[in-house]
C-alpha positions in Angstrom: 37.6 14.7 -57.9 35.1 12.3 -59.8 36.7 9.2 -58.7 36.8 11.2 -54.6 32.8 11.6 -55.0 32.1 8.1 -56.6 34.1 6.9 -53.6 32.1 8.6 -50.6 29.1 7.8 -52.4 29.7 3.9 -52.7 30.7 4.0 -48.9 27.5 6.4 -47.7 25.5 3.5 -50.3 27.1 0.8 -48.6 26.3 2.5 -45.1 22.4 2.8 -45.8 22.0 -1.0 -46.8 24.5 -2.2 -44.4 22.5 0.3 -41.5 19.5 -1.8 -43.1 20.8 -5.6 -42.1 20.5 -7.4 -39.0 22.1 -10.5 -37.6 20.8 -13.1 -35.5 22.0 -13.8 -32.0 21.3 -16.5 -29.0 21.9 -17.3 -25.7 21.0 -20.2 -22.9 20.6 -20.2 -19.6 19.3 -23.0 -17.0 17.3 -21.6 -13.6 16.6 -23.6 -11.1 12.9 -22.9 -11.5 9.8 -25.2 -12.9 8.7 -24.0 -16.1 4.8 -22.4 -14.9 6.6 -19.9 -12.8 9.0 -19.1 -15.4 6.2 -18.6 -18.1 4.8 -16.3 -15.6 7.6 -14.5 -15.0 8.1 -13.9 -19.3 4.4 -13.3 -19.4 4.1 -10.1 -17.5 5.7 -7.0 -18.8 5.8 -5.7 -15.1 8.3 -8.1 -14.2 10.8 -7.2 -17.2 11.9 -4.1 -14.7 13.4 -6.9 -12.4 15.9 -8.2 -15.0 15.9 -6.6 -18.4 18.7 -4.2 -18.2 18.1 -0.7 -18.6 13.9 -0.7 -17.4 14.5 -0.9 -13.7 13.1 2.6 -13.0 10.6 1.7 -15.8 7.0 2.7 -16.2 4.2 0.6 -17.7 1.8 3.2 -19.9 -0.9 2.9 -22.1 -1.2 0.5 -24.6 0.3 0.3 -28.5 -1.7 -0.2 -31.6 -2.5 -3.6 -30.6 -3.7 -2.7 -26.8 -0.7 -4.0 -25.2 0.8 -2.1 -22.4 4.0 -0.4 -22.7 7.2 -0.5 -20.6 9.0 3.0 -21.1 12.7 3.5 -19.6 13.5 7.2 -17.9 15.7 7.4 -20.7 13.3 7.2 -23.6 13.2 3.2 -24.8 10.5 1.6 -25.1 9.2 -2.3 -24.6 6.5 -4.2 -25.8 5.9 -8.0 -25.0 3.5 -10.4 -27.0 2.5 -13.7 -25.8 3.1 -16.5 -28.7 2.5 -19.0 -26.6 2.5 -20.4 -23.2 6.1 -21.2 -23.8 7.4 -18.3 -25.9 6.7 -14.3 -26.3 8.2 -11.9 -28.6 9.5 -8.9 -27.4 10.1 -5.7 -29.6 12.0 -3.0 -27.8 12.1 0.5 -29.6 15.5 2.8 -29.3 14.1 6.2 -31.5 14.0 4.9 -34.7 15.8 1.7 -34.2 13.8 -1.7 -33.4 15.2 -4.8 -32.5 12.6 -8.0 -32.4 13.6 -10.5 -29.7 11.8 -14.1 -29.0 12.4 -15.5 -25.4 11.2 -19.2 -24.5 11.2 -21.7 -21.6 11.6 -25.0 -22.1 10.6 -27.4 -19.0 13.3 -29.9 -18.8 12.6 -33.8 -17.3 13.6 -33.3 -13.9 10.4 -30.6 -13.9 12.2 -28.4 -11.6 14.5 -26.6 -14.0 13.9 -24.3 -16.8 15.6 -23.6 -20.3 15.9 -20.0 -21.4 16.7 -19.4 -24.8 16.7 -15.9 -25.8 17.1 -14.5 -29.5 17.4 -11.4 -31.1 17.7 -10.2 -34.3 19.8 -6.0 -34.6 21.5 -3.8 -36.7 25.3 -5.8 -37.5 26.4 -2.5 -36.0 25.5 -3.8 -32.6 27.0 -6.5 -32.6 29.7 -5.3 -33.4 30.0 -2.5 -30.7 28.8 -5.3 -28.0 32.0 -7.1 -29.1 33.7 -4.3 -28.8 32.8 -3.6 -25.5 32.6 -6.1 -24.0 29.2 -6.1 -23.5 26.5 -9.1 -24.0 22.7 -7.3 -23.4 21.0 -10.6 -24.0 23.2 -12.5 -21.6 22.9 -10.2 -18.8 18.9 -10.3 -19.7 19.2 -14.0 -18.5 21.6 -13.8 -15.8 19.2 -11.4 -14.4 16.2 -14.0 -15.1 18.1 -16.8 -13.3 19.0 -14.3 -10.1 15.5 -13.3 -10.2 14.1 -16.7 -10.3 16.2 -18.4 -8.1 15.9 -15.4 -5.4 13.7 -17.1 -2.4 12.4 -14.0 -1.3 10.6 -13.5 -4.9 9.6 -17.1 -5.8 8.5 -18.5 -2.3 7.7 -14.9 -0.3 10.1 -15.5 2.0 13.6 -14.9 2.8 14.8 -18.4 2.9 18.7 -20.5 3.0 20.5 -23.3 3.7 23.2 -22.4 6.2 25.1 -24.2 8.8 23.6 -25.7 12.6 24.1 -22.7 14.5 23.0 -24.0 18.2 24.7 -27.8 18.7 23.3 -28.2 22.5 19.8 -26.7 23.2 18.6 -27.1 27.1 14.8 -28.7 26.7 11.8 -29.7 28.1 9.2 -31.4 27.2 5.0 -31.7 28.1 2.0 -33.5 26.3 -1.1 -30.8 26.3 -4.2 -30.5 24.0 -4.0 -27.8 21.0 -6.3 -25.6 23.3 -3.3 -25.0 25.7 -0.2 -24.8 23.6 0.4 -20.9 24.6 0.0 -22.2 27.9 2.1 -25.0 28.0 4.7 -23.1 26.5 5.0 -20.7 28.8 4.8 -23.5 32.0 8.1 -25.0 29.6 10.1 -21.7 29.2 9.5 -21.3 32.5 11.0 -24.4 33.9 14.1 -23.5 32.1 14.7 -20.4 33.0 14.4 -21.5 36.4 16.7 -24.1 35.4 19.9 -21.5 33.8 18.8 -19.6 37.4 20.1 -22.4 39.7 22.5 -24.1 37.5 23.9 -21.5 35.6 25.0 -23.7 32.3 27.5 -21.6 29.9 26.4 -19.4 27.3 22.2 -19.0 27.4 21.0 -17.6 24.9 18.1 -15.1 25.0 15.9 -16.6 22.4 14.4 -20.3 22.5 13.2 -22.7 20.3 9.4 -24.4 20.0 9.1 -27.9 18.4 5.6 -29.9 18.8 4.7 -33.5 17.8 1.1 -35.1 17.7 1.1 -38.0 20.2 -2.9 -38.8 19.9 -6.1 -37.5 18.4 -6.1 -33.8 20.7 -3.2 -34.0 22.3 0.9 -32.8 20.9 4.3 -33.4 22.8 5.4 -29.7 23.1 9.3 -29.2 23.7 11.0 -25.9 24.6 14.8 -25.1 23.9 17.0 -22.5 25.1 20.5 -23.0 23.7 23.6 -23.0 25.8 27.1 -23.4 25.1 28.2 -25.8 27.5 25.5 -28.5 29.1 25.2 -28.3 33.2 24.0 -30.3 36.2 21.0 -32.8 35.1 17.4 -32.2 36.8 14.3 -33.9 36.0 12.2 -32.8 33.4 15.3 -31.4 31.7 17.4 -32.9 28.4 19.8 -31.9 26.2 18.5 -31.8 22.6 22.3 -32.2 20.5 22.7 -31.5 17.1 25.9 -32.1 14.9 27.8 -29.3 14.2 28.7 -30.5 10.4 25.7 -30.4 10.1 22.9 -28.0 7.9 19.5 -26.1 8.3 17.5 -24.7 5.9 15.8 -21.6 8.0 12.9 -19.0 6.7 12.5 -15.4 8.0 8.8 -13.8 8.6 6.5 -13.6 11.4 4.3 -14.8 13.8 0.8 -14.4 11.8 1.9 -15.7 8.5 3.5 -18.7 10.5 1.3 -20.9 8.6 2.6 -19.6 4.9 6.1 -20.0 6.1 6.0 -23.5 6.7 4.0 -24.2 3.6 6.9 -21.7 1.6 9.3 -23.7 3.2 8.2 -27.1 2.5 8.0 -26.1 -0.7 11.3 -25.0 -1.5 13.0 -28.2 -0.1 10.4 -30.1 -2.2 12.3 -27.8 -5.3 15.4 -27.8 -3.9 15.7 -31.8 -3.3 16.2 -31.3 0.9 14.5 -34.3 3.2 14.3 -32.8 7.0 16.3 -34.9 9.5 14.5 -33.9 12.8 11.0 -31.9 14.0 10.8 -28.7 12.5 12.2 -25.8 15.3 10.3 -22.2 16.0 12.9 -19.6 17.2 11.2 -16.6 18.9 12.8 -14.3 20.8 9.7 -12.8 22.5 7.9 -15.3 25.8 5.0 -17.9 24.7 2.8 -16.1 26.4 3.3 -12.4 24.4 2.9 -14.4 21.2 -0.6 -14.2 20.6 -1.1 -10.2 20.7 2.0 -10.2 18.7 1.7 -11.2 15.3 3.8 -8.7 14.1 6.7 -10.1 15.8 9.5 -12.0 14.2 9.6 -16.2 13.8 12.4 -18.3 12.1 11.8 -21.5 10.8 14.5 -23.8 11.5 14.2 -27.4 9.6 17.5 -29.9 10.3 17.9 -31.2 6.3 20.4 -33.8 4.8 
């Protein structure tokens, strides 16, 4: 009976200071991200619902001891992120009475558009040891999360933007020099003259949306085209051409609308800047609404088409 008692002592002793130690653990990740906008991203506890697993309904509430705001899960955790530095912040998350202390840092790397994660944690050995067991890697996922999050176009730029294959390989087109003051108006004179072109000729497989491309020629003046694509080319007729492009060939398009043209092709230009893309050809507006609704329409839908190698 002694030696029974000494035994499940010993082993609830060895329980308590085993309960008591913690192990460390790290994991890597590269995003294709530069390092300000991942700092950013590590910075502001609001952003930890996108990717840290298990705050996604999250609330942020009032502050700790120190004043800093608190992210608290529906399910009772809590987290609490201090900034070390620019390039590091420590993050404590609180499970009842368990803590575990984490440190998460980006590391710019030479090419300056990619970003090393490193994240570490210190838990309970008993953690570890059920995340082996089940398969299950918390700090991993964490930075999965971090590289979808960052590398998601929609987030970083503020558009919804891809590279994708040409679509359209033979747009009908015509083309007409006008001052700024008249594009509208010269638009419409261009989709004009090709809808009255698909009327007589008929040319296989019109679509019903059309693209807008525009090149300065002088001080005041642009070279405005407008395409309508079409499956099969038909009879020629002046003041018409057929604008070809390969069908191996790529696009990288962006999705938004007509009043925040201006941000898409400054989102745009951006991301192939990131990305490494050169365009090919004149950038290409596809609306599917006439030139001349488009300026009481801001509202309506625009996608940016630029031909990239």
């Amino acid at each position: 009976m002694i030696v029974r008692m000494v035994a499940l002592a010993t082993f609830i002793l060895l329980l308590v200071i085993l309960g008591r130690m913690t192990t460390s653990v790290e994991r890597m990740i590269r995003v294709n991200a530069d390092y300000y906008d991942v700092s950013l991203q590590l910075s502001n506890i609001e952003n930890y619902k996108s990717w840290y697993t298990g705050f996604s309904d999250g609330t942020v509430g009032t502050g700790d001891s120190a004043g800093r705001p608190v992210l608290k899960s529906v399910t009772g955790r809590e987290l609490i992120v201090k900034t070390e530095t620019p390039s590091q912040v420590m993050v404590t998350e609180k499970d009842g009475s368990v803590s575990t202390s984490q440190t998460i840092s980006a590391i710019p790397l030479s090419n300056q558009k990619q970003t090393e994660v490193i994240w570490s944690a210190r838990m309970p050995w008993y953690k570890r040891i059920y995340h082996f067991f089940t398969g299950r890697d918390p700090l991993q996922e964490g930075l999965l999360n971090i590289k979808a999050t960052m590398e998601d176009p929609s987030l970083r730029y503020g558009f919804q933007i891809e590279v994708s294959p040409v679509r359209d390989t033979i747009i009908l087109t015509s083309r007409q020099s006008a001052p700024d003051s008249s594009r509208n108006s010269t638009l419409q004179l261009l989709y004009d003259t090709l809808e009255s072109y698909i009327t007589r000729f008929r040319p296989d497989g019109a679509k019903n949306y059309y693209y807008v491309t525009s090149n300065a020629v002088s001080e005041k003046n642009k070279e405005y085209a407008v395409g309508i694509p079409v499956s099969m080319p038909s009879l020629p007729d002046e003041g018409i051409e057929y604008l070809r492009l390969p069908a191996t060939g790529r696009v990288l398009t962006g999705k938004g609308t007509v009043g925040h043209l201006g941000e898409l092709y400054t989102a745009m230009n951006r991301y192939a800047n990131d990305q490494g893309l050169q365009k090919v050809a004149q950038p290409l507006e596809k609306y599917d609404i006439e030139p001349a609704m488009l300026p009481a329409h801001p509202e309506e839908n625009v996608e940016l088409v630029f031909p990239i190698y």
